[in-house]
Every structure is written in C-alpha cells, then in structure tokens.
C-alpha positions as CSV (number, residue, x, y, z in Angstrom):
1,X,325.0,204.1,197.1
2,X,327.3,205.0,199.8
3,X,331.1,205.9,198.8
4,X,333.8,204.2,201.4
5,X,337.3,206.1,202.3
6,X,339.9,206.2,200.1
7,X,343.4,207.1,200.9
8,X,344.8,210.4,199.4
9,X,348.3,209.3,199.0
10,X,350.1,206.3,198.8
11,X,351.5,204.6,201.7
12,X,355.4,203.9,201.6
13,X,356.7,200.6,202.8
14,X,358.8,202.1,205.1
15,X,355.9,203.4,206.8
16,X,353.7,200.4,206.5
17,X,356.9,198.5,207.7
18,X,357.4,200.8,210.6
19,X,353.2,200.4,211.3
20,X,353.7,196.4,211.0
21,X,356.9,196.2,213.6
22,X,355.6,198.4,216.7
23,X,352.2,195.5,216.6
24,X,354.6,193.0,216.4
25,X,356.5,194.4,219.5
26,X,353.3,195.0,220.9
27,X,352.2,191.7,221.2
28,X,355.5,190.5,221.7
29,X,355.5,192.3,225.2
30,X,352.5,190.9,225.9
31,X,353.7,187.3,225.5
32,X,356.7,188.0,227.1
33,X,355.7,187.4,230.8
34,X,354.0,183.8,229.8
35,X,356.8,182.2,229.1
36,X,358.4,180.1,232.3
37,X,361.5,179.2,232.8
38,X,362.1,176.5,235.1
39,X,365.1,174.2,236.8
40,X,365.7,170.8,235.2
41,X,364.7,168.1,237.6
42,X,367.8,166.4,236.7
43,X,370.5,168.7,236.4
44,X,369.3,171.9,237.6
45,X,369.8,173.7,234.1
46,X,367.3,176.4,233.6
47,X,365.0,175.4,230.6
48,X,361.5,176.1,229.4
49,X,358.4,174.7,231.3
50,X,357.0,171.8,229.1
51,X,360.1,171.2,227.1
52,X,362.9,168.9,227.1
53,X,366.3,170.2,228.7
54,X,368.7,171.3,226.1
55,X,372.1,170.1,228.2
56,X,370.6,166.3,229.8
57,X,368.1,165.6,227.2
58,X,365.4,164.6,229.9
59,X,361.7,165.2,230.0
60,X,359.9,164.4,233.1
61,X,362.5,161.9,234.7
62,X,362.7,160.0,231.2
63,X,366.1,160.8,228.8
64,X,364.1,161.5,225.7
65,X,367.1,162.6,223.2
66,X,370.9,162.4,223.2
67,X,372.1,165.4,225.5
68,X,374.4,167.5,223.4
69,X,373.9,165.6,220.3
70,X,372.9,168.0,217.3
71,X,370.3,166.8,214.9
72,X,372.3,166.5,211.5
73,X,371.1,165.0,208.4
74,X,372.7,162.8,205.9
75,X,374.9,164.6,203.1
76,X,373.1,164.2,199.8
77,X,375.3,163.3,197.1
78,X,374.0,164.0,193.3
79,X,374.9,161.5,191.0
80,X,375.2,162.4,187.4
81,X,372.5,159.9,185.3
C-alpha cells in the first residue's frame, strides 16, 4: 500500500491566511475588468450595466424603486408576556 505526503510541520494561520488572501486577490483581478459601468439613460449617473440606478431609481425607462429612499425596516418592539 502506497503512503501519501504528509506535512512535516504545522501550518500557522497566518500563513494559511496569507496563502488564502493573494487567491482571493487573484481572482479578484481577474474579475475586475468584467464589470461595466455605464450612463443612466435617464439622468446620466454612472451605474452598473444590468442594474437599477442608485440616484433615479430607473431600470430600462421604467422607475422601479423610490430614488433616494433607503430600505428601512420596521422597529421591533419586545413586549414583556
């Protein structure tokens, strides 16, 4: 039976960490130059290709969400039982 590889010494996390954040930047740079930014047909503010703008709230020539309005929820009250 054939014996696999085993490590001689531990691995720290810091190194492990390091090893984990330079793929991560990797493919970040890779993804980097897909990403389009185009004018809003409406008001001209620049704003991701596919998306709604963030300042009118339109989406191909239709208003699809209140421009400026931030999404809040309710505030939960407890009530003691």
């Amino acid at each position: 039976m054939a014996k696999h590889p085993v490590p001689k010494k531990r691995m720290s996390s810091a190194k492990s960490g390091h090893r984990y954040a330079a793929f991560k930047q990797k493919k970040y740079r890779a993804l980097k130059g897909f990403v389009n930014v185009v004018k809003c047909d409406a008001c001209g503010a620049p704003r991701l290709n596919q998306f709604a703008c963030k300042a009118c709230g339109t989406f191909r020539g239709r208003s699809v969400e209140k421009a400026g309005a931030a999404k809040t929820a309710d505030k939960v009250v407890k009530v003691k039982a």
